[in-house]
N, C-alpha and C positions, 0 to 999 in steps of 0.2 A: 497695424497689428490686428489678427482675426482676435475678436472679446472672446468666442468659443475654447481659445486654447487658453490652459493652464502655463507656468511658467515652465514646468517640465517639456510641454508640448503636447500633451493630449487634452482629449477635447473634454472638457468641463462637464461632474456632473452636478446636477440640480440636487434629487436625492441622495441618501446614506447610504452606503454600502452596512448590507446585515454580515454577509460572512458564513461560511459553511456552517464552522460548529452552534450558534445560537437556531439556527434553521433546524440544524439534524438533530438537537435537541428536543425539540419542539417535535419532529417529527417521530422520536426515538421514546419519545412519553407517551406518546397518542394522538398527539395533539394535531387538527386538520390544517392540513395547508393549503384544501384546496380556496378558500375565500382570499386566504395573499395571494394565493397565483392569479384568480379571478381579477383581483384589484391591480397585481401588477400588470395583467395583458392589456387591461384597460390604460393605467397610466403609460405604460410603454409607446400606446398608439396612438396617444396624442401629446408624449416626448420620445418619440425616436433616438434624439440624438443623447440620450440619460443615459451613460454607458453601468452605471452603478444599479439601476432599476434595472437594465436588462440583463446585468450580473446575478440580480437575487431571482429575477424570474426562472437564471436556465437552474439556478442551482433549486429553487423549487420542483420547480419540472423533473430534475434529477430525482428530487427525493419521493415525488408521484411516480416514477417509473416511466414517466414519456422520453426516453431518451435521447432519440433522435430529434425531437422538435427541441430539449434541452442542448444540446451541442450545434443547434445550428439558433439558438438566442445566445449562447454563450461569444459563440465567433461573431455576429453582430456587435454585442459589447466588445472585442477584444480588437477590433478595428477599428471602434471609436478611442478605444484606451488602452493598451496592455498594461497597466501598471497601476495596483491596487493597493490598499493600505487598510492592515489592522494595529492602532494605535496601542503603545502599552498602556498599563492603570501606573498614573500617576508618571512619573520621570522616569524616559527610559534607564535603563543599565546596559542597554545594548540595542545597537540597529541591524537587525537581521534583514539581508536581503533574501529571497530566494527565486528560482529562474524555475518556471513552472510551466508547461507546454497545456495545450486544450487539449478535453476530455473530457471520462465520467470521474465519481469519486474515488476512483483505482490508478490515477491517470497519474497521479504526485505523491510523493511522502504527506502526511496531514497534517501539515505542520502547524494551521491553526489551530488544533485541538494542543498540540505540544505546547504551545504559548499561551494558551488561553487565560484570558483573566492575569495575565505576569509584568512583570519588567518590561519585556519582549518586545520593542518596538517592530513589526513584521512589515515591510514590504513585498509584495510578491507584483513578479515581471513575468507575462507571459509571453514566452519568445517561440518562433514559429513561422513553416508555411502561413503565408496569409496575415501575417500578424504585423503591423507596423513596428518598426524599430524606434525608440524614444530618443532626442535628441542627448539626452546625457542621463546618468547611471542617478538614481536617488543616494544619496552621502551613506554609509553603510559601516560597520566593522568587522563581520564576518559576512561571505554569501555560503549558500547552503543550492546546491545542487537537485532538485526535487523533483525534477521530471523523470517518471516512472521505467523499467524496462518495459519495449513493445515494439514489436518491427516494425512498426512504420515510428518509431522515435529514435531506432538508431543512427541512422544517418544525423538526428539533430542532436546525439548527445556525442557523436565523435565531431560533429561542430565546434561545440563547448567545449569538447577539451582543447582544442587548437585556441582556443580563446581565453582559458583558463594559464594558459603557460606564463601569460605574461602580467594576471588580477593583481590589481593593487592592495587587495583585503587577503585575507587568508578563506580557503575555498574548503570546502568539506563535502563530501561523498563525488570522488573523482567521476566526471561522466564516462569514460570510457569503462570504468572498473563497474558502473549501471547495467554497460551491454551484457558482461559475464551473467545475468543472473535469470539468463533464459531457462527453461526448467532441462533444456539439454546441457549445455555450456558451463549450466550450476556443476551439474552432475559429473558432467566432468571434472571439476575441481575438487568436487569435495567427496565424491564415492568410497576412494581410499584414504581418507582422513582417518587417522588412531578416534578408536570411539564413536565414529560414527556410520549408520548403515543405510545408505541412497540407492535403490536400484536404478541399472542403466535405466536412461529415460532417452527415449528414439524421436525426431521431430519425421513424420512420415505421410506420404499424399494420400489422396482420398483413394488414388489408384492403387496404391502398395495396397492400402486396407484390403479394398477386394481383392487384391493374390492373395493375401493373408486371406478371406474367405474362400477364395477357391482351391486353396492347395498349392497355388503355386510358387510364394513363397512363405518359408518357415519363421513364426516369430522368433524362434532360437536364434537364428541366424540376423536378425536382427539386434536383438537384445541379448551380443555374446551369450550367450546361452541359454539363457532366463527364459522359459515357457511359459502358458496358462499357468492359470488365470493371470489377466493383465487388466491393468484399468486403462481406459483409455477417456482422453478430452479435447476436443477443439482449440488449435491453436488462439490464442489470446482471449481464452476464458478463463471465468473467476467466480471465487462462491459455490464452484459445484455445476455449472453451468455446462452440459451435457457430458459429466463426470459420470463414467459406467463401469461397472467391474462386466468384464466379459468371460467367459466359462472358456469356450473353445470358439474354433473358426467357425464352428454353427453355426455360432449365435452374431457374426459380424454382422452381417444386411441385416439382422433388424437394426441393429443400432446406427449403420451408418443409412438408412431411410427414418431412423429420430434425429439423425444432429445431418442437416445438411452444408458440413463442411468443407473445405478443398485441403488442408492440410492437420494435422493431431499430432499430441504427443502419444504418445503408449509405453510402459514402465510395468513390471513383474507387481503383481496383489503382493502383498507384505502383507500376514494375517497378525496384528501388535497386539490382540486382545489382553486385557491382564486376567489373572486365572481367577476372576470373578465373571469373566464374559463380556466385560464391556470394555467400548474401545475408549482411551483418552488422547486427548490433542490438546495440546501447548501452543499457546502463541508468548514467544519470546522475543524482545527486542534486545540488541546485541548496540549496545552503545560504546563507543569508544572500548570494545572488546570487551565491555561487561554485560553479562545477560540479565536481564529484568523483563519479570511474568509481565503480561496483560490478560492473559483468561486461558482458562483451563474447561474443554467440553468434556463430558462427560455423556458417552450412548451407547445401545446395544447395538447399532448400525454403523459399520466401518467409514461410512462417509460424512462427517461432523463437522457445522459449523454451530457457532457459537447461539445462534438464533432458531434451529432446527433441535439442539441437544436435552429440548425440554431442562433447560437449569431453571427458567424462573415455575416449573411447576410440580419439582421436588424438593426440598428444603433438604434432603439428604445427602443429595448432589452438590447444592447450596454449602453443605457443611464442607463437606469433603472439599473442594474448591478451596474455601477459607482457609481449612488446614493446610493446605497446596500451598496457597500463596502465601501463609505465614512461615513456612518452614523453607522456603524455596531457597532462602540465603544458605541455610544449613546444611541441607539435603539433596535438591535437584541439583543445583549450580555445581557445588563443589560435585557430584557427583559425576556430574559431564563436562568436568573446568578444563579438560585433554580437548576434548571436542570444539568445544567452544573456543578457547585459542587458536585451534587451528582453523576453524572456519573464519572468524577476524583475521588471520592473518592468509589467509589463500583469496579472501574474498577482498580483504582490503578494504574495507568501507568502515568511515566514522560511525554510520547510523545504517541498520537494517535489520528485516524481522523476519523470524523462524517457527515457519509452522511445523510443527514435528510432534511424533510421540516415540515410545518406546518398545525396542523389540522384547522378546521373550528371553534375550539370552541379554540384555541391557544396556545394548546401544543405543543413542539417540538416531531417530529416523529418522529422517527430513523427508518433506513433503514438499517444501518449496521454500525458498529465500527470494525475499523482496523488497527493495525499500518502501514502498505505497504500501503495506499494509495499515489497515486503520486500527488504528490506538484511542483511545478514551474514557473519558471518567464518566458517563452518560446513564449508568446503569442506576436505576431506582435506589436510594442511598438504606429506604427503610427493606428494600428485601439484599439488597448485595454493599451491608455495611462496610465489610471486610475489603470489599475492593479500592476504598479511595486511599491509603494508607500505600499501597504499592502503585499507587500510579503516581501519587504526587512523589514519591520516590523517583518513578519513572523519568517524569517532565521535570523534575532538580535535577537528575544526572543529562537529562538534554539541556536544561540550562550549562551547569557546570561544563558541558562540552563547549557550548556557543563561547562563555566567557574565555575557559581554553586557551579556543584557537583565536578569540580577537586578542589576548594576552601578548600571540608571539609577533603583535606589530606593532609597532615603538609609537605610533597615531595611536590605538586607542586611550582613551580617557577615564574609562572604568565606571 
């Protein structure tokens, strides 16, 4: 028998696996990470075969922004090992599996921030081109579905479902119901949902773009009807990541000589200002068909993310936020509870999240539906007190879903 293998069948590691969220903690405070990664490229190359070491190196490298050298240490570890482990505190209450494909940190639901610190016993399997198959499944009583939507992962999540038909455990977020949640495919689901307002969103090549600048053909005609201004983005981007509002055909060449893309979405400008002038964006997670805040931006600039909207350097914004999130049960929720059930029930999914704001006449607007959005309690407790209160909210109502669905199978043990 090789000593190198574990009883599972993957190859043994020497050190601890750290795990995203204490990393992006660390990194999320301030705190430098370039002396672990120093330390890890060193231990790494003189234990190559440490599938755990080269796990925390790609995931540093993630959080330095080297990407590409991160996803190509990642796949290294994940053919020494595909199948990782974050242990709960104290006796599990539950053994969560879940089936995770390689990537960046957009690539899976973040499911170790949901478990963090919990019950939660977490296994993650990463299954994949290139990825070795493990001789047998780690013992389990829910698996949880977590590889993100992305064209090059759908062929692997219409895999899983052919594979999910027959799981001994009870499965959550159906992989094929993953594919729908392209920003086109969404759109189609959910545009004419009661309460809510999505403009057509068109998946179109780099060549259409130039007819759209030359005249020759019309965005109308594209986007049933919808004309300028339109935003436009690079297929399988995120965070805003060559995200542009464009005026007219004018202005296309400049922007497609800034994003040298081969295919984009493009979708009608929705101007959602509230009649203070500033735009807001909601990120909401839609659990078991209930919705629960994670952060409220707050900017004079229609494109917002949570890390751009200047919240940590107005205590104003700060308020407003608090109030948001304190009143959310009373006010937003119920206020968009039409919307919200019909997005859980067109989209079908245990777990996913909604970034959206609101129009001027008070639909909810969706910007995008995803499961991988990142969720977390990370934020400095002495400036955004008010946020740990609705997230542990948040990760109770993920717990209570995981216990749930291991409930409806006569093996779990409780």
């Amino acid at each position: 028998m090789d000593n190198n293998l574990s009883e599972d069948g993957s190859k043994k590691s020497q050190s601890k696996l750290i795990g995203l969220a204490p990393l992006m903690r660390q990194a999320f405070s301030g705190g430098d990470l370039k002396p672990l990664g120093t330390e890890l490229i060193a231990y790494s190359q003189e234990h190559p075969d440490d599938a755990h070491a080269l796990m925390n190196l790609a995931t540093v490298l993630l959080l330095l922004g080297h990407r590409d050298a991160a996803l190509s240490t990642q796949m290294e570890a994940l053919k020494l090992q595909p199948l990782y482990s974050i242990p709960a505190i104290g006796k599990p209450k539950l053994r969560l599996l879940a089936l995770m494909a390689e990537g960046d940190l957009m690539a899976n639901t973040p499911l170790e921030f949901l478990v963090e610190d919990s019950d939660i016993a977490l296994e993650m399997l990463y299954v994949g081109l290139g990825i070795p198959a493990i001789p047998e499944v780690p013992p389990h009583d829910v698996m949880f579905v977590a590889v993100g939507e992305a064209d090059d992962k759908n062929d692997l999540l219409l895999d899983l479902q052919e594979i999910i038909q027959t799981w001994p455990t009870p499965v959550l977020n159906a992989p094929e119901r993953i594919t729908h949640l392209g920003r086109d495919r969404a759109c189609a689901l959910l545009q004419d949902a009661p309460g809510v307002a999505m403009p057509t969103s068109a998946r179109i090549s780099r060549q259409t773009m130039e007819q759209i600048a030359s005249g020759e053909v019309a965005v109308s005609g594209i986007l049933g009807g919808d004309d300028f201004p339109i935003i436009a983005r690079p297929l399988g981007s995120h965070a805003g990541q060559g995200l542009r509002k464009i005026l007219s055909p004018e202005d296309v060449p400049d922007y497609l000589q800034a994003v040298p893309s081969e295919e984009f979405y493009i979708a009608r400008f929705v101007d959602y200002r509230s009649v203070d002038g500033q735009f807001r964006k909601y990120r909401i997670i839609l659990i078991d068909g209930k919705p629960f805040i994670s952060h409220m931006g707050i900017s004079k600039h229609w494109m917002i993310h949570y890390l751009n909207a200047g919240m940590t350097d107005s205590a104003e914004k700060r308020a407003e936020e608090a109030r948001f999130m304190e009143s959310f049960d009373a006010d937003f929720a119920p206020r968009h509870a039409t919307a919200f059930a019909e997005i859980f029930k067109r989209l079908d999914l245990d777990y996913v999240g909604i970034d959206c704001g609101e129009t001027q006449d008070g639909k909810l607007l969706i910007f995008e539906v995803d499961s991988d959005m990142i969720v977390h309690a990370m934020d400095p407790v002495d400036m955004f007190p008010y946020k740990q209160e609705p997230m542990k909210k948040l990760f109770a109502a993920f717990r209570d879903l995981l216990i749930k669905a291991a409930s409806m199978s006569p093996a779990y043990q409780g």
